[in-house]
ZANUMI-566457 format. One record per residue (C-alpha): x, y, z. Coordinates in steps of 0.25 Angstrom, whole numbers, padded with zeros to 4 digits, m for minus. Example, Ala and Ser with C-alpha at 12.3 -4.5 7.8 and 13.67 -1.06 7.14 Angstrom:
BEGIN
{{0049; m0018; 0031}}
{{0055; m0004; 0029}}
REM end
This chain:
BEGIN
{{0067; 0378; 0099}}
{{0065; 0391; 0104}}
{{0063; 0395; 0119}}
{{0059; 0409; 0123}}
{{0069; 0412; 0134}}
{{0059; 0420; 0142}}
{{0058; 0416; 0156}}
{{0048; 0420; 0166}}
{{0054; 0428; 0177}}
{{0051; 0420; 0190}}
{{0059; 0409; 0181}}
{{0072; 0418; 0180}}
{{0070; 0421; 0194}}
{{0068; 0406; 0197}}
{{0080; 0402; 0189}}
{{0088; 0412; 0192}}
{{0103; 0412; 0195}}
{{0108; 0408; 0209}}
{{0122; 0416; 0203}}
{{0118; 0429; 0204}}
{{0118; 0437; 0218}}
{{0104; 0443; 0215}}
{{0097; 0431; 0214}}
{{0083; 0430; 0219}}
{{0078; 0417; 0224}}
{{0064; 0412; 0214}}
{{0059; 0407; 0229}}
{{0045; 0410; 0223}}
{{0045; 0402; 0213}}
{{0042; 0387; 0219}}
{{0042; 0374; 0214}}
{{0026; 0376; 0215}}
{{0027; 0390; 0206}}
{{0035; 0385; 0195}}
{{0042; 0373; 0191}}
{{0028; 0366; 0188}}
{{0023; 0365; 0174}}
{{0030; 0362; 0160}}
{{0031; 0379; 0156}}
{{0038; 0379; 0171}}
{{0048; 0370; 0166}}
{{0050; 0376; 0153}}
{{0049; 0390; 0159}}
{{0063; 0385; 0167}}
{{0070; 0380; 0155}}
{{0068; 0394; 0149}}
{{0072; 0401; 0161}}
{{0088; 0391; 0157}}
{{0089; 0396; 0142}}
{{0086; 0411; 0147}}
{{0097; 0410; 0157}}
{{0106; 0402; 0146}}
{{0103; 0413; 0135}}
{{0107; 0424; 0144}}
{{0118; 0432; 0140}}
{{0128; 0430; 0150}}
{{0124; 0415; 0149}}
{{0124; 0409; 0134}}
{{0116; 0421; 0127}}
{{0131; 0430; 0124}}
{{0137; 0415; 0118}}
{{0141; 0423; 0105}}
{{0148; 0434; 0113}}
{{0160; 0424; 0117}}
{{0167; 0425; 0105}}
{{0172; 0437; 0109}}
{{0180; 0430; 0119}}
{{0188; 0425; 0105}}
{{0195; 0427; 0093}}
{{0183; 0426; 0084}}
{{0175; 0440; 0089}}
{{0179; 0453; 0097}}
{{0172; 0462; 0105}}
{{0168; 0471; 0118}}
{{0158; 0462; 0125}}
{{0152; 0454; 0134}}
{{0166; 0446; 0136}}
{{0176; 0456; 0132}}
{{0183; 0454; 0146}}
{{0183; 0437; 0142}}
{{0187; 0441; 0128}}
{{0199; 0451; 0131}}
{{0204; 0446; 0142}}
{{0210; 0459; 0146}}
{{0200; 0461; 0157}}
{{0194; 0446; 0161}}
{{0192; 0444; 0176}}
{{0182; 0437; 0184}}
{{0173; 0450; 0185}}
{{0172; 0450; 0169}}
{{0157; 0452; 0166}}
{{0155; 0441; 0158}}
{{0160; 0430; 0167}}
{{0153; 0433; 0178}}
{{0140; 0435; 0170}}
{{0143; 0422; 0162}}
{{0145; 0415; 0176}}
{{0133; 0420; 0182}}
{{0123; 0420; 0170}}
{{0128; 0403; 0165}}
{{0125; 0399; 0181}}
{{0112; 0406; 0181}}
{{0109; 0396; 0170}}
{{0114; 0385; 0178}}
{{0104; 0389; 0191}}
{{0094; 0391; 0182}}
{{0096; 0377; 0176}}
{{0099; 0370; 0190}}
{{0085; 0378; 0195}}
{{0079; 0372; 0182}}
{{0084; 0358; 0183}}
{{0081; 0356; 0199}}
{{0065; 0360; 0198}}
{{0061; 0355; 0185}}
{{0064; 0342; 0190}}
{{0053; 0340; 0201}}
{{0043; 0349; 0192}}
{{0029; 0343; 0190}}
{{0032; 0343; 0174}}
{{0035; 0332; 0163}}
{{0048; 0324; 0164}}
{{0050; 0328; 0151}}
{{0053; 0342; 0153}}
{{0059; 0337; 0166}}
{{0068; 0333; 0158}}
{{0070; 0341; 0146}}
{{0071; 0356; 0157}}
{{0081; 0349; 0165}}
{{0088; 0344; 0151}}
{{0089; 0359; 0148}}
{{0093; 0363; 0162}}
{{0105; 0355; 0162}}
{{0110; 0358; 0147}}
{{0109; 0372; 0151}}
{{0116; 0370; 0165}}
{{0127; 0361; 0158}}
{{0129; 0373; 0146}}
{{0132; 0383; 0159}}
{{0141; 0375; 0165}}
{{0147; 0372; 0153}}
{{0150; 0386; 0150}}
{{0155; 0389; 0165}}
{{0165; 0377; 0163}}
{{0169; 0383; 0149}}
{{0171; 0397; 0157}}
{{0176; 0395; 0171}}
{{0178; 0379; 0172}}
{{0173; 0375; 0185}}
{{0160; 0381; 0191}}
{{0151; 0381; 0202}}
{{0142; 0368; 0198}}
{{0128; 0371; 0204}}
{{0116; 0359; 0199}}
{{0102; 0360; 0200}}
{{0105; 0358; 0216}}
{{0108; 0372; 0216}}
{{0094; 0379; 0220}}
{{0096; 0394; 0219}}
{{0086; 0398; 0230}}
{{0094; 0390; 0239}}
{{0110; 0390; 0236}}
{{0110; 0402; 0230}}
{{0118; 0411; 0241}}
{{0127; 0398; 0242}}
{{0131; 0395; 0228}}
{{0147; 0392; 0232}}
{{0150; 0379; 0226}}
{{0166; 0379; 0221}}
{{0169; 0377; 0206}}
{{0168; 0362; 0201}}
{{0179; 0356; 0192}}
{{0176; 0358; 0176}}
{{0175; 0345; 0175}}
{{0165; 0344; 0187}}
{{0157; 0355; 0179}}
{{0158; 0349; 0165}}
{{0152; 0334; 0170}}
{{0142; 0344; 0176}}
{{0139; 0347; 0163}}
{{0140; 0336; 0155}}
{{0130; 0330; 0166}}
{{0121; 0340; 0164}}
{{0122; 0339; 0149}}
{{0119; 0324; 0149}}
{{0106; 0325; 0155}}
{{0102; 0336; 0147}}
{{0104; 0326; 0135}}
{{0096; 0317; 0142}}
{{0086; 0325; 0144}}
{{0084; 0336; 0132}}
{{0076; 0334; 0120}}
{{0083; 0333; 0107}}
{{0074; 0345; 0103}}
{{0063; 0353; 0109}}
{{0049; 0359; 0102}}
{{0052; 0372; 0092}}
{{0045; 0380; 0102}}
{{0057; 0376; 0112}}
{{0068; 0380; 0103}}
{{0081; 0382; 0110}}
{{0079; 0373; 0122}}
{{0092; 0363; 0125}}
{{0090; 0349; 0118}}
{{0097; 0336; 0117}}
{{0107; 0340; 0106}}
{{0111; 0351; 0114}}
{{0116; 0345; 0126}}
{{0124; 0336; 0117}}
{{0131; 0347; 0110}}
{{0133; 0355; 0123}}
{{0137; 0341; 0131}}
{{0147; 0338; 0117}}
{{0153; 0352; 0120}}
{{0156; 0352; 0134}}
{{0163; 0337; 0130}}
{{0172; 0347; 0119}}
{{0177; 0356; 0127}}
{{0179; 0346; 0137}}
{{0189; 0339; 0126}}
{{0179; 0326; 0126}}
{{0180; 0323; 0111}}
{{0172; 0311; 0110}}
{{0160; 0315; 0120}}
{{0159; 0328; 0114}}
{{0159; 0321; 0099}}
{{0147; 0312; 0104}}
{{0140; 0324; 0109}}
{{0142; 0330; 0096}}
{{0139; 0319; 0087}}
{{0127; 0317; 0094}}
{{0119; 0329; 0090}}
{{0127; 0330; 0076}}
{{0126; 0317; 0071}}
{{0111; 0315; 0078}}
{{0117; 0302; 0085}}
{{0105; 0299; 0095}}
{{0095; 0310; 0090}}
{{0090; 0318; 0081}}
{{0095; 0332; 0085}}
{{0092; 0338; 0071}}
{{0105; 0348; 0071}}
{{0111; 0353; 0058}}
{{0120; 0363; 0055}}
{{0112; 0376; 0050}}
{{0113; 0376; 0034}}
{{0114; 0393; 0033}}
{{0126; 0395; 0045}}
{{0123; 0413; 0045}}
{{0108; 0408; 0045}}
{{0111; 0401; 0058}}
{{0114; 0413; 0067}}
{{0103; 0418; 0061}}
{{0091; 0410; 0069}}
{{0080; 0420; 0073}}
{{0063; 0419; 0072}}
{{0061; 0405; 0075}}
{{0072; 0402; 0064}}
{{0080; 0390; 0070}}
{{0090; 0380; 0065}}
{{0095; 0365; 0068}}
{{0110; 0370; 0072}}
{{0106; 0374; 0084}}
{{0109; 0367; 0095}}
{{0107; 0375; 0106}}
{{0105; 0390; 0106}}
{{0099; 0404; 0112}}
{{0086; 0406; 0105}}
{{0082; 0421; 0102}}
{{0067; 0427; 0101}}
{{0064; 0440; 0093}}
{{0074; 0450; 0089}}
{{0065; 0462; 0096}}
{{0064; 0467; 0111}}
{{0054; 0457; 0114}}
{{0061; 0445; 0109}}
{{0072; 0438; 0115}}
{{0087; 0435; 0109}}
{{0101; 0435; 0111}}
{{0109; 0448; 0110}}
{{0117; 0445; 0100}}
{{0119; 0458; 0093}}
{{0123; 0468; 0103}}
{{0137; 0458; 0103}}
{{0139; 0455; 0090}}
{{0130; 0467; 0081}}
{{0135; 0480; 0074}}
{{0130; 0493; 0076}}
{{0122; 0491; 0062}}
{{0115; 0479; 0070}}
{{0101; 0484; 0075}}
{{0103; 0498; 0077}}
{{0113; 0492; 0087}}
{{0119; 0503; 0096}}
{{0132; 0495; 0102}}
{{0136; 0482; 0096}}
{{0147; 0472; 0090}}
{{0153; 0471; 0102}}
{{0157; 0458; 0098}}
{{0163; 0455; 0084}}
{{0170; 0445; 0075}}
{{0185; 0444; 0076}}
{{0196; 0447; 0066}}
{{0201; 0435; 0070}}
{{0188; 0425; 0066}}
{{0185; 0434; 0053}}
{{0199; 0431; 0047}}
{{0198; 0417; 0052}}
{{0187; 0413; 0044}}
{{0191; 0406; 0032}}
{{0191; 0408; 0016}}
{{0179; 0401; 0008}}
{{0188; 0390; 0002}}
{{0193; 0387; 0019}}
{{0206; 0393; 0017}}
{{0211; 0402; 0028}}
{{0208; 0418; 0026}}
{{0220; 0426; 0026}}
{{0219; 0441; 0025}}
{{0232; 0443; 0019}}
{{0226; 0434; 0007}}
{{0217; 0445; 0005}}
{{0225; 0458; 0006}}
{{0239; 0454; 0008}}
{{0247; 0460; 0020}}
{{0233; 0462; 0028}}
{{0236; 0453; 0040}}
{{0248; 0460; 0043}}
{{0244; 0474; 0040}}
{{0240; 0485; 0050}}
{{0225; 0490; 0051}}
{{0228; 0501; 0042}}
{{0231; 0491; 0031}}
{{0220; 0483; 0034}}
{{0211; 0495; 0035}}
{{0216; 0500; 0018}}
{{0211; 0486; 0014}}
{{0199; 0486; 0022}}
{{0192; 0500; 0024}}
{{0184; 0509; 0016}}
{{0178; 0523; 0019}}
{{0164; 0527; 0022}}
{{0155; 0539; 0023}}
{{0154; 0547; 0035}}
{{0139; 0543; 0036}}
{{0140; 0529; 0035}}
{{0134; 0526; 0024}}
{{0143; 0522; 0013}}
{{0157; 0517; 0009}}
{{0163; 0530; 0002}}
{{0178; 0525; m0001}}
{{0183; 0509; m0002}}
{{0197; 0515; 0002}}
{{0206; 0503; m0001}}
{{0197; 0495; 0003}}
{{0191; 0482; m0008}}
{{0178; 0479; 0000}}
{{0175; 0468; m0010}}
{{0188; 0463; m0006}}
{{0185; 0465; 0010}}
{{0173; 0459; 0008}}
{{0178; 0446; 0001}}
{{0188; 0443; 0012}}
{{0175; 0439; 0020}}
{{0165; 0435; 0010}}
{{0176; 0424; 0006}}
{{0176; 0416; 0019}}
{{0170; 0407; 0028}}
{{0155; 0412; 0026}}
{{0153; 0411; 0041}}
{{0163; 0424; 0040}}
{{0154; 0433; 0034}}
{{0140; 0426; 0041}}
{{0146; 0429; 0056}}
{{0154; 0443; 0052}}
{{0149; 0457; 0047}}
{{0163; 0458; 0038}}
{{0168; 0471; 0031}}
{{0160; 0475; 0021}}
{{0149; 0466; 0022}}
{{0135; 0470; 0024}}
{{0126; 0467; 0036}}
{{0112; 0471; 0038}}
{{0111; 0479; 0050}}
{{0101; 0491; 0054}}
{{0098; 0504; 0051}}
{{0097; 0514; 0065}}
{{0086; 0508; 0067}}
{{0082; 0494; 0066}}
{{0080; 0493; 0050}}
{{0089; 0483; 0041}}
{{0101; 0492; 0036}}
{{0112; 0485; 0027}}
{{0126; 0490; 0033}}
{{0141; 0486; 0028}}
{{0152; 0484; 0036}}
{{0164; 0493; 0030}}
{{0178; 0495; 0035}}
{{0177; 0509; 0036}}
{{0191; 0519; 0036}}
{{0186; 0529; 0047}}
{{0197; 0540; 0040}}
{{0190; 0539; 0028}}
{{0175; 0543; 0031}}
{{0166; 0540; 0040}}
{{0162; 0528; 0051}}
{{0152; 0517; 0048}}
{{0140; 0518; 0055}}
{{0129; 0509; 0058}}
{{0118; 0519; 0055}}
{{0122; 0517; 0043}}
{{0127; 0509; 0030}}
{{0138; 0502; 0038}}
{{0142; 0493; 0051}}
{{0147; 0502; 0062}}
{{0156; 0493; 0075}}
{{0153; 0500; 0088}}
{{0166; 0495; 0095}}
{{0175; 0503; 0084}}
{{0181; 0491; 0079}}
{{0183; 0487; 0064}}
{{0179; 0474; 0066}}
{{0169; 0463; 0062}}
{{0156; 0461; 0065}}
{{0146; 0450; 0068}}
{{0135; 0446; 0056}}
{{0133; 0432; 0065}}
{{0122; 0434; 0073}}
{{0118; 0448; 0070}}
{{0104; 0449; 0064}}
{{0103; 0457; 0052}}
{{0093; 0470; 0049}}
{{0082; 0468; 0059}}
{{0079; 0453; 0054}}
{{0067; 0459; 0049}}
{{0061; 0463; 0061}}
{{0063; 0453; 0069}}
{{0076; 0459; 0076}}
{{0074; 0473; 0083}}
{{0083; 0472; 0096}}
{{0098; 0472; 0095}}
{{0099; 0465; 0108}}
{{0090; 0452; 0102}}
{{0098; 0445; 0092}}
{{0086; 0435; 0088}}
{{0095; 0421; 0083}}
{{0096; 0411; 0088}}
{{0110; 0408; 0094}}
{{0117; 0394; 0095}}
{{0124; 0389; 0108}}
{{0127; 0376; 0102}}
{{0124; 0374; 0087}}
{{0128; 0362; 0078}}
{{0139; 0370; 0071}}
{{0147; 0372; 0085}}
{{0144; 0356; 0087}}
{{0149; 0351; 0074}}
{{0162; 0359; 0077}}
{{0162; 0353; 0091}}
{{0162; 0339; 0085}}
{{0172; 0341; 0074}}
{{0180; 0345; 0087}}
{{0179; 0332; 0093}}
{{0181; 0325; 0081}}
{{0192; 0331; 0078}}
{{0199; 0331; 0093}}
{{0196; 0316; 0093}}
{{0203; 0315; 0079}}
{{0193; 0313; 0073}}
{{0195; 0324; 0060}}
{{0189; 0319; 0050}}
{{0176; 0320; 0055}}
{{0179; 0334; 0064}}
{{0181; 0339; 0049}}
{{0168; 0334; 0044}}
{{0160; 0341; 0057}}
{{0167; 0355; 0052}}
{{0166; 0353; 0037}}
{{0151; 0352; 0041}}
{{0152; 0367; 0047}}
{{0161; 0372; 0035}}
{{0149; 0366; 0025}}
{{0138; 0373; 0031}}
{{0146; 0387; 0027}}
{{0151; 0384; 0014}}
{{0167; 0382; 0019}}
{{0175; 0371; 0013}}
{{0177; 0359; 0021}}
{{0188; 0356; 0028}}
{{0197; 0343; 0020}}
{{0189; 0348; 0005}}
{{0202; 0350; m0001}}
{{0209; 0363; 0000}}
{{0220; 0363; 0007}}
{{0215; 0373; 0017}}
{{0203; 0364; 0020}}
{{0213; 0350; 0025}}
{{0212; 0346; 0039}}
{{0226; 0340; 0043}}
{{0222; 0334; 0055}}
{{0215; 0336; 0069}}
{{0224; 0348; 0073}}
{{0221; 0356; 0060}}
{{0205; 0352; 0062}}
{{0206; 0358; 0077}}
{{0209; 0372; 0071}}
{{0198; 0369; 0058}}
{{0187; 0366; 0071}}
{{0193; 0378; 0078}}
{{0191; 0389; 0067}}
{{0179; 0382; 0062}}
{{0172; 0385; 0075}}
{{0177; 0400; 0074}}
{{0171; 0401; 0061}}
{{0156; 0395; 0065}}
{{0154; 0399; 0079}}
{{0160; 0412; 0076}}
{{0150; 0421; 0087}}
{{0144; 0410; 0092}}
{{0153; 0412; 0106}}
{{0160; 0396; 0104}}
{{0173; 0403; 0101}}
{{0179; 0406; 0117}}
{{0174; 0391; 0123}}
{{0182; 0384; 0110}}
{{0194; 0394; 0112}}
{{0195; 0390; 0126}}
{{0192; 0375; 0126}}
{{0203; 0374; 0113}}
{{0212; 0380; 0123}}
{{0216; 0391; 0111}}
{{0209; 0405; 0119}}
{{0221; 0410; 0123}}
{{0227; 0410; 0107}}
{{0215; 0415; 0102}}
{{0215; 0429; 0110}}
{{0222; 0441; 0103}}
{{0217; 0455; 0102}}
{{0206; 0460; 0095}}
{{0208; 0466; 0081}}
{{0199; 0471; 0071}}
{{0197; 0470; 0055}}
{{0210; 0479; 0054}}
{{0219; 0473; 0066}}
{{0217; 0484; 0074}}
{{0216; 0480; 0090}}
{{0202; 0480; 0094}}
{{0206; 0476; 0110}}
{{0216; 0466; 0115}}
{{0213; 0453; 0122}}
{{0221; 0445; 0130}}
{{0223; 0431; 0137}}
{{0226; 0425; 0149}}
{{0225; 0409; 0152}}
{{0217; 0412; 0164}}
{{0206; 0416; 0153}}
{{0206; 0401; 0149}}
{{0192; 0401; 0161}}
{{0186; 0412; 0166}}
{{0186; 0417; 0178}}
{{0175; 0413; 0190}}
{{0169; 0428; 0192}}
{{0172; 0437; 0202}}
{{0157; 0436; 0207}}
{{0156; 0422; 0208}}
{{0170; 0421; 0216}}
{{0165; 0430; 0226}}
{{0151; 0424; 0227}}
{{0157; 0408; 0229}}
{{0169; 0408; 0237}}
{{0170; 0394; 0232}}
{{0176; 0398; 0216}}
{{0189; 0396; 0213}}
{{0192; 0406; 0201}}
{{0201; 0402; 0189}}
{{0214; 0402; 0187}}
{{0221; 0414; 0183}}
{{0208; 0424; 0189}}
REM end
């Protein structure tokens, strides 16, 4: 289904956050204004996905994997992500705080009026099912973030409490029971599928997959694995998922285009000015994307590119390639790697010491999810000209003390951060999709927050954490299938899962490789207790230092914001802030 996120503007106000300090009371609109008919009602539930698809809220999901070892990068979370500068005046966690409550005032707001409105119960029912998903899915990232929060319900009316919102933190596990409350009625309540026209409203299957999560991280193997199995194996319904047969195809869902691995997820309208879509690009684009004046601000890691695999499932090793790479200097990586070009961009005018077929191969030959989510060296990608037309451009390696600079005006890939890094081909649309993409800042796909793959992974987990490896192995050989990898236990030697330990690692890398810029990375770090290893400083293609990160335990939760200390002398910050 496909819900235009377009709400009308005395709903933003009546909905709007009692958080912020320039909240305006929606005291004109009463009970006998709005909250009437069946569009009313529906007019509501519209107003919870735009607050959920806002950017500080759910709609910058992708940007988290900057906070980990699979992507690099400037913004938004650079002060989460390095670590150098991270306090409770950080950008990011105030706006996170503030913008995932306003979902949950918009959801209480939504959840206390529908109920006496003069309307079926059906969509009694089915707005307050969505209500309480939504509310359950903010609280679960606040718990996932901070632990313990302010716990406000439908109880909570903004036009009277909102000078006197002071309630002290609740216990995690006070919040989580919060939320699998809420999630249980949702299941109770929400459809196992709405009409086409309502594409992208919370269903049955959903609450499932979100309540079998919350159980994960909460280490409740056999709950989570009977969430999971539910909407996996079908158990009680038919919830008609299946794992997308073309996986670059996936990320690729635009013009009414949709697909039956997803579960739950952001829907975009248009590529233009008019329509209305994520910004994607201006994160994880090139300056040959869309005429696109500052971009890849975020881009893959060194450390996920070399981590993906050989196409017979062996490990990849650099030095199997060109023997003494991994403990060379940059300039002997640079020899092996660049070539020269013309001082206008235009063309490759010496190959150096550089065998591009070579270069080329060490990708080409790995997991094919490598070369779907990355831009690698010399590859093509098909960007723009200087003004909106479809351009081909290369990604080349190019030795500044040899000619010129690449340049995006041009036949190649320029990086505007001046790194010699990766860059994104997951999520990026290409030329101008004919037409139907004409503003950098709308990226028109639609983007998963849960899909089957992440599920399937998340059951193999519970399998296997309740020694049950046998069939954890069947649930990732499922994922490995779809994208032409052998199966783990086919034979080879590289293949053999010695037991459960081994299979935690195969789960752990196997999520890297197919959630790779899809933001799941931090939450798994975090919960599998292993962020603090995985944080070192950021290199690029040569292993030269791009910035440095660092770790403290204290970054284990985040801290309460400054704001929100000083505006509810109840909070009790973290330890360590």
């Amino acid at each position: 289904m496909k819900i235009k996120y377009i709400g009308l503007a005395a709903v933003a106000m009546l909905l709007a956050s009692c958080e912020k300090l320039d909240y305006i009371p929606g005291d004109q609109l009463s009970g006998s204004t709005f909250w009437q008919t069946e569009d009313h009602a529906r007019q509501a539930a519209v107003g919870l996905y735009n607050a959920m698809r806002q950017p500080w809220c759910f709609g910058m999901e992708f940007t988290f994997d900057m906070c980990t070892d699979l992507a690099d990068g400037t913004s938004p979370w650079s002060d989460v992500s390095r670590g150098t500068s991270f306090t409770s005046n950080s950008t990011g966690v105030q706006n996170h705080w503030q913008n995932l409550y306003e979902l949950v005032h918009r959801a209480n707001t939504v959840i206390r009026n529908v109920a006496d409105m003069p309307i079926s119960g059906e969509t009694i029912e089915r707005v307050t099912g969505e209500a309480k998903f939504l509310r359950a899915m903010a609280y679960f990232r606040m718990l996932n973030c901070w632990g313990g929060v302010p716990y406000y319900d439908e109880t909570c009316d903004i036009n009277e409490q909102f000078a006197s919102l002071d309630s002290p933190r609740c216990s995690e596990d006070e919040l989580r029971n919060h939320i699998l409350a809420d999630l249980n009625e949702a299941i109770e309540k929400l459809p196992v599928a709405w009409s086409a026209d309502n594409r992208g409203r919370a269903t049955k299957g959903a609450a499932y997959a979100l309540r079998g999560k919350v159980y994960l991280y909460n280490r409740q193997w056999d709950e989570a694995i009977a969430d999971f199995e539910e909407i996996v194996y079908n158990k009680n319904d038919n919830y008609g998922y299946s794992l997308h047969p073309d996986y670059d195809d996936l990320f690729r869902l635009y013009n009414g285009r949709t697909s039956d691995e997803m579960i739950f997820s952001i829907q975009s309208i248009d590529g233009n000015t008019a329509g209305y879509a994520l910004d994607i690009v201006s994160y994880f684009g090139n300056k040959a994307t869309m005429r696109l004046i500052a971009s890849n601000r975020i881009v893959p890691s060194t450390t996920i590119v070399d981590m993906y695999e050989n196409l017979d499932g062996s490990p990849f090793n650099w030095d199997d390639v060109y023997p003494g790479f991994n403990d060379g200097d940059s300039q002997f990586r640079r020899n092996l790697l660049c070539v020269a070009i013309n001082d206008e961009s235009t063309q490759i005018t010496d190959f150096l010491n550089c065998d591009v077929d070579k270069v080329k191969s060490v990708y080409e030959k790995r997991d094919p999810r490598l070369c779907w989510n990355v831009i690698t060296p010399y590859s093509h990608y098909l960007g723009t000209d200087a003004g909106s037309n479809p351009m081909d451009k290369q990604f080349v390696l190019a030795d500044p003390s040899k000619g010129g600079s690449p340049m995006e005006a041009a036949a190649f890939i320029r990086n505007s951060e001046g790194w010699n890094s990766y860059f994104w081909r997951k999520w990026i649309p290409t030329g101008n999709l004919d037409g139907y993409w004409g503003e950098y800042t709308r990226t028109p796909y639609e983007f998963p927050l849960i899909r089957l793959g992440d599920v399937i992974l998340m059951l193999a987990e519970a399998y296997n954490e309740t020694g049950q490896t046998s069939k954890a192995v069947d649930e990732v050989n499922k994922i490995r299938q779809r994208v032409g990898m052998p199966l783990l236990n086919s034979g080879s030697p590289w293949l053999a899962v010695g037991g459960k330990d081994e299979m935690t690692e195969r789960i752990r890398r196997e999520r890297a490789f197919e959630l790779l810029g899809e933001g799941q990375r931090y939450w798994d770090l975090r919960r599998w207790g292993i962020l603090g290893e995985s944080v070192k400083d950021a290199t690029d293609i040569f292993g030269d230092l791009m910035y440095q990160r660092a770790y403290q335990p204290r970054h284990e939760k985040w801290p309460i914001p400054l704001v929100e200390m000083d505006r509810n002398r109840n909070l009790v910050q973290n330890e360590g802030w």
